[in-house]
C-alpha positions as protocol buffer text, in pm:
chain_id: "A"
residue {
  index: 1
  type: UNK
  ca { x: -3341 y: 2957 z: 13608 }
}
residue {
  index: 2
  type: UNK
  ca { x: -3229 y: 2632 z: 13800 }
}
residue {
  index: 3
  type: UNK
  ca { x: -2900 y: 2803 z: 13852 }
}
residue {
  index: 4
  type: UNK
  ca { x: -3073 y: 3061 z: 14060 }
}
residue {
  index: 5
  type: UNK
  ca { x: -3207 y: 2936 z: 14394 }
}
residue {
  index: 6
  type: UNK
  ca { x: -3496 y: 3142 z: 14507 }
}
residue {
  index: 7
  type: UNK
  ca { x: -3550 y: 3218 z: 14871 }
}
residue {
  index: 8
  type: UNK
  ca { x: -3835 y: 2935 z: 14959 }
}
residue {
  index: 9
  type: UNK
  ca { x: -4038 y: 3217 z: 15147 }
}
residue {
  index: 10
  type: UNK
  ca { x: -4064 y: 3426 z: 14767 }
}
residue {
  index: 11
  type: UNK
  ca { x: -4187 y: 3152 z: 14660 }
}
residue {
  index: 12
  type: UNK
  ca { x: -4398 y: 2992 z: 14901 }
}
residue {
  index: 13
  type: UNK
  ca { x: -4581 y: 3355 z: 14962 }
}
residue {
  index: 14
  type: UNK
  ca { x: -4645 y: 3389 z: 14560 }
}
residue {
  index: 15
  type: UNK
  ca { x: -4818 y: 3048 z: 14598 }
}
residue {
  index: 16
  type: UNK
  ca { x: -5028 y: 3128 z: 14929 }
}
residue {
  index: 17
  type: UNK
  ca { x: -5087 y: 3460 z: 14760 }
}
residue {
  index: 18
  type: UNK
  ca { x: -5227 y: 3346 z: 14442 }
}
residue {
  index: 19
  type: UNK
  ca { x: -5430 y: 3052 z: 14605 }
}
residue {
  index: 20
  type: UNK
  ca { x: -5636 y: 3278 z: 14790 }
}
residue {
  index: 21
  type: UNK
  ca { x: -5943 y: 3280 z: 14617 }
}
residue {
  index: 22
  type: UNK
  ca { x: -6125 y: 3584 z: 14779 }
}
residue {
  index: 23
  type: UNK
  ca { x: -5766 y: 3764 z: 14599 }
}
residue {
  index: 24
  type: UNK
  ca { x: -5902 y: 3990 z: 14282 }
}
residue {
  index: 25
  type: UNK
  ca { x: -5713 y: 3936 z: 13929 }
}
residue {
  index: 26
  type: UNK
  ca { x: -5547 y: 4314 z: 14025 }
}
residue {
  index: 27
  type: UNK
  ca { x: -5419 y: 4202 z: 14341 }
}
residue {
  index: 28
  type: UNK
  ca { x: -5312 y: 3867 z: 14191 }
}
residue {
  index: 29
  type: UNK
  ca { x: -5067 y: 4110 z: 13972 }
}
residue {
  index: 30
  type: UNK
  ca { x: -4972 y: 4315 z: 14203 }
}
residue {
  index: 31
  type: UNK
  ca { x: -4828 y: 4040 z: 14450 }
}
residue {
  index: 32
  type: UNK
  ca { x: -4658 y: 3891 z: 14107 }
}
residue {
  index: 33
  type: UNK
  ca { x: -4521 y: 4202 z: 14023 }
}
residue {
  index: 34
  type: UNK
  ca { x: -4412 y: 4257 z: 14369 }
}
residue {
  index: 35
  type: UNK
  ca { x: -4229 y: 3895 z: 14380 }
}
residue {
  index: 36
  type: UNK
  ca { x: -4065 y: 4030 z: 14029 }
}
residue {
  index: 37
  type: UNK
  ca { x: -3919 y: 4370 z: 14238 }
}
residue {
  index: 38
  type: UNK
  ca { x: -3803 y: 4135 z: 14572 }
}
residue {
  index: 39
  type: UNK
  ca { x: -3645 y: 3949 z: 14282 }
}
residue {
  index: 40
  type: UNK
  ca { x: -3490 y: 4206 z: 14077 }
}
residue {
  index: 41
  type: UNK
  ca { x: -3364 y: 4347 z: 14405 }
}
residue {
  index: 42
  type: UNK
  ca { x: -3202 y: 4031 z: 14551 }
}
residue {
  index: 43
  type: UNK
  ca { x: -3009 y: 3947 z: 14209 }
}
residue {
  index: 44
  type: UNK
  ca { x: -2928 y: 4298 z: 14076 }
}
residue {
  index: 45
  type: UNK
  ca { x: -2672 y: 4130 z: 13828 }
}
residue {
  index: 46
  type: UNK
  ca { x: -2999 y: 3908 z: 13680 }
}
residue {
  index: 47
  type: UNK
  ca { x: -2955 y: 4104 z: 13343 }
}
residue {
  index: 48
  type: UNK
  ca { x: -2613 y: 3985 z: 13297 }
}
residue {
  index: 49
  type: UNK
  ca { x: -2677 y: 3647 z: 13253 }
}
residue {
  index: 50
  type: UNK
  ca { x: -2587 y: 3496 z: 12938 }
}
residue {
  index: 51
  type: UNK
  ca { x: -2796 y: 3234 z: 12757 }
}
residue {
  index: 52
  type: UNK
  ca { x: -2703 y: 2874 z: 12641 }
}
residue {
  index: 53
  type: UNK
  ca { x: -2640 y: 3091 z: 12323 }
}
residue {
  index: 54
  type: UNK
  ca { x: -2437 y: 3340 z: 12403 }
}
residue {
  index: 55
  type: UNK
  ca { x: -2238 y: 3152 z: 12593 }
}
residue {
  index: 56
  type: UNK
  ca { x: -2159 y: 2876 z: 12309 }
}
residue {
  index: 57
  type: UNK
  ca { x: -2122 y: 3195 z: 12017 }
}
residue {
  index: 58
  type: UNK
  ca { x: -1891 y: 3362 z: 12263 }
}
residue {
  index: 59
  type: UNK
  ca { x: -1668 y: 2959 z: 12299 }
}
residue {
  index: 60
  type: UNK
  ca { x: -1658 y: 2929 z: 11930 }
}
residue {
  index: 61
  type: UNK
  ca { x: -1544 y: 3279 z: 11885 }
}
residue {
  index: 62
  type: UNK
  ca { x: -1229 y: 3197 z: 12123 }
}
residue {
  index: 63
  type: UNK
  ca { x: -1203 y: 2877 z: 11978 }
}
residue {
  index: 64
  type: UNK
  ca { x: -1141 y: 3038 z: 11654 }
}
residue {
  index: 65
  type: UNK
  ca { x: -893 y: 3288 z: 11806 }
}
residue {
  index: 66
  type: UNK
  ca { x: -720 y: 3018 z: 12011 }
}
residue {
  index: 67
  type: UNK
  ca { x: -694 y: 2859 z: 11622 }
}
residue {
  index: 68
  type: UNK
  ca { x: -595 y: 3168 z: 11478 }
}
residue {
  index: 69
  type: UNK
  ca { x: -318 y: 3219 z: 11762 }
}
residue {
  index: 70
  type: UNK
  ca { x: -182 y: 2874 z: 11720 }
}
residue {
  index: 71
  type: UNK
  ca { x: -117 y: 2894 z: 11345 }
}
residue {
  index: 72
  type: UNK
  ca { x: 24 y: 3210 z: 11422 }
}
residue {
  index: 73
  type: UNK
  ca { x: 282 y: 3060 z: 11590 }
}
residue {
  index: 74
  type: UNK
  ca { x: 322 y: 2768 z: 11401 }
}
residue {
  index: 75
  type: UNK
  ca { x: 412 y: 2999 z: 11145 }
}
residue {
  index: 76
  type: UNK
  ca { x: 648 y: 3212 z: 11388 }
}
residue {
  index: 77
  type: UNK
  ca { x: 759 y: 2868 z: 11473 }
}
residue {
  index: 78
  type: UNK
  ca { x: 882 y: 2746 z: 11114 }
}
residue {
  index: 79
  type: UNK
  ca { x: 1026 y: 3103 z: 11039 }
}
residue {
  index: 80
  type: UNK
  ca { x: 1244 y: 3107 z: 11324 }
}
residue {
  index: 81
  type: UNK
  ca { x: 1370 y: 2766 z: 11285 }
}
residue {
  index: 82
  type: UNK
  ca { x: 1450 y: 2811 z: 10869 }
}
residue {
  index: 83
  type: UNK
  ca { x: 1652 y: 3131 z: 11024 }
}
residue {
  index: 84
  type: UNK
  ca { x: 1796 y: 2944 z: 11292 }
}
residue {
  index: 85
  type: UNK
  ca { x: 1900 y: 2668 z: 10999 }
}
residue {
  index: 86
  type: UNK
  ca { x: 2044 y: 2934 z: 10781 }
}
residue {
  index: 87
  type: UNK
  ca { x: 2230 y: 3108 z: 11061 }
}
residue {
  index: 88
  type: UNK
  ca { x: 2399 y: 2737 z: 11186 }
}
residue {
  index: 89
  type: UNK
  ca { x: 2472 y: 2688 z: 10819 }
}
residue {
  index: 90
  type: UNK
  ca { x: 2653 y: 3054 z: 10739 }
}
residue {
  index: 91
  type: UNK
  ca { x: 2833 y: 2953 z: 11098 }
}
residue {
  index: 92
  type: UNK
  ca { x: 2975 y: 2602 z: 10978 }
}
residue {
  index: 93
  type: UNK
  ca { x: 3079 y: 2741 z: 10684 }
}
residue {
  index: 94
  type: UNK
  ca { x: 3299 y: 3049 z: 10859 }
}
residue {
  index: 95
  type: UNK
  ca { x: 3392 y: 2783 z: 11115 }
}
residue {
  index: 96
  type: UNK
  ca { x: 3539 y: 2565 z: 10836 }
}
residue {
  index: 97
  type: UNK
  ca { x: 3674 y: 2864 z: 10623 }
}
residue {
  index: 98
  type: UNK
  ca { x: 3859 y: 2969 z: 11000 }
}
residue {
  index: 99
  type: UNK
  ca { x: 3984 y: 2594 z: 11045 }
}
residue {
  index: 100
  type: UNK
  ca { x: 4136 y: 2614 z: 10657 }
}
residue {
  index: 101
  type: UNK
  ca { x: 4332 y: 2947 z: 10710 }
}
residue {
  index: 102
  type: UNK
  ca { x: 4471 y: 2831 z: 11058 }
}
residue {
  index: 103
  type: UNK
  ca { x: 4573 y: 2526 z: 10923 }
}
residue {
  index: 104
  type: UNK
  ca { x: 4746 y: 2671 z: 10632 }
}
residue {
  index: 105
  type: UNK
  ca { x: 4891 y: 2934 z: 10862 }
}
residue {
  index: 106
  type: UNK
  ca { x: 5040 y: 2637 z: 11096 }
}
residue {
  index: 107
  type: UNK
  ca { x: 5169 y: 2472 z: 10776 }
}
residue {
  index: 108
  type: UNK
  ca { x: 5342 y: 2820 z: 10670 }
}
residue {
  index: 109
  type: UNK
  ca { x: 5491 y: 2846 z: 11021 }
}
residue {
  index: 110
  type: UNK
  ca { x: 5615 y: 2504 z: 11026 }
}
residue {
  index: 111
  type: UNK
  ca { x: 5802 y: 2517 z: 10733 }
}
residue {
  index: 112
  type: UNK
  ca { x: 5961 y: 2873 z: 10847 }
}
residue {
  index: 113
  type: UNK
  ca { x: 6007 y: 2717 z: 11190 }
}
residue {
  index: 114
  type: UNK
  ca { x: 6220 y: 2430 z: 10976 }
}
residue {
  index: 115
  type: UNK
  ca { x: 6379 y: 2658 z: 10733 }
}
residue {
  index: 116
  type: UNK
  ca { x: 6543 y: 2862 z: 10997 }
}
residue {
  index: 117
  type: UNK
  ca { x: 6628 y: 2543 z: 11228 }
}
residue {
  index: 118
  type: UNK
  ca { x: 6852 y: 2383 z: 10924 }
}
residue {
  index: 119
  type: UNK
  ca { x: 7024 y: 2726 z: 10818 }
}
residue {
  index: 120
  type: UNK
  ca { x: 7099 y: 2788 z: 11197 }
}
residue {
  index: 121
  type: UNK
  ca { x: 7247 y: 2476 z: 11170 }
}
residue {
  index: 122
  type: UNK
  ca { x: 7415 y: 2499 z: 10885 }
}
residue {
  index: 123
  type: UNK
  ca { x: 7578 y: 2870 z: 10976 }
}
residue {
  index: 124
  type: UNK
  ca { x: 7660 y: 2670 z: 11317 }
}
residue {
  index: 125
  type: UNK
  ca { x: 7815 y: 2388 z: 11166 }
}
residue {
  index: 126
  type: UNK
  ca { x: 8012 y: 2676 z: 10938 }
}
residue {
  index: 127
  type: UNK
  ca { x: 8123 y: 2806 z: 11284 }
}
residue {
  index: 128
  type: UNK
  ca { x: 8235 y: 2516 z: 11384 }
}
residue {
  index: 129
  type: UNK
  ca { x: 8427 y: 2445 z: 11143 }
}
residue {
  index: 130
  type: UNK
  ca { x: 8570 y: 2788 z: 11124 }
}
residue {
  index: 131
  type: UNK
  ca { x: 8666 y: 2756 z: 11531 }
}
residue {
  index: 132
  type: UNK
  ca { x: 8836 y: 2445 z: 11415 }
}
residue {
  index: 133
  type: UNK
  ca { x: 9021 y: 2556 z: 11151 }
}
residue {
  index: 134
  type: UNK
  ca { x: 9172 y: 2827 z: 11352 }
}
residue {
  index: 135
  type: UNK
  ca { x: 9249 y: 2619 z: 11644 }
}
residue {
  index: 136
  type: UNK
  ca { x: 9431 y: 2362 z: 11448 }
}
């Protein structure tokens, strides 16, 4: 009950009241029970006070959720980063398969790009020599 500071004049009257010896053992208990009902009244919430006890049970019980919740999301934790792995992995490997095709594709379109660059010159040096042979 240190937590609880009594008002000195409770206290001080329960001693002057119970050091009166001309006081009978009845009234003796009636100014203690009074004292209990000024007390009762002045802390209303004195029933809700948790022990030493209670309070430690109630600590380990969150500690053991708080440990419960943190393995949790370790476990959260490793999931999401295998998935994240997996997902970079499938990427790199679409990425790569991409890079392949467009390099093939540029290969393809140089050698078309070539292909029609030496038989436009060959059907211009034709032409040129057709020009020539009619102008001469």
């Amino acid at each position: 009950m240190d937590a609880i500071k009594f008002d000195e004049h409770i206290g001080i009257n329960l001693y002057r009241a119970l050091s009166e010896e001309n006081l009978s053992e009845k009234d003796k208990a009636k100014v203690i029970s009074e004292v209990i009902e000024e007390i009762v009244q002045k802390f209303p919430n004195l029933k809700n006070i948790v022990t030493k006890r209670e309070l430690s049970e109630t600590e380990l019980r969150l500690t053991k959720e708080i440990k419960d919740i943190e393995l949790k999301i370790n476990e959260v934790e490793l999931k999401l980063t295998k998935e994240i792995n997996e997902v970079e992995l499938k990427l790199t490997k679409e990425i790569k398969e991409v890079e392949l095709r467009l390099t093939k594709e540029i290969k393809d379109s140089k050698f078309e790009i070539i292909k029609w660059f030496i038989g436009s010159l060959i059907a211009q040096a034709g032409l040129i020599v057709a020009i020539l042979k009619l102008l001469g």
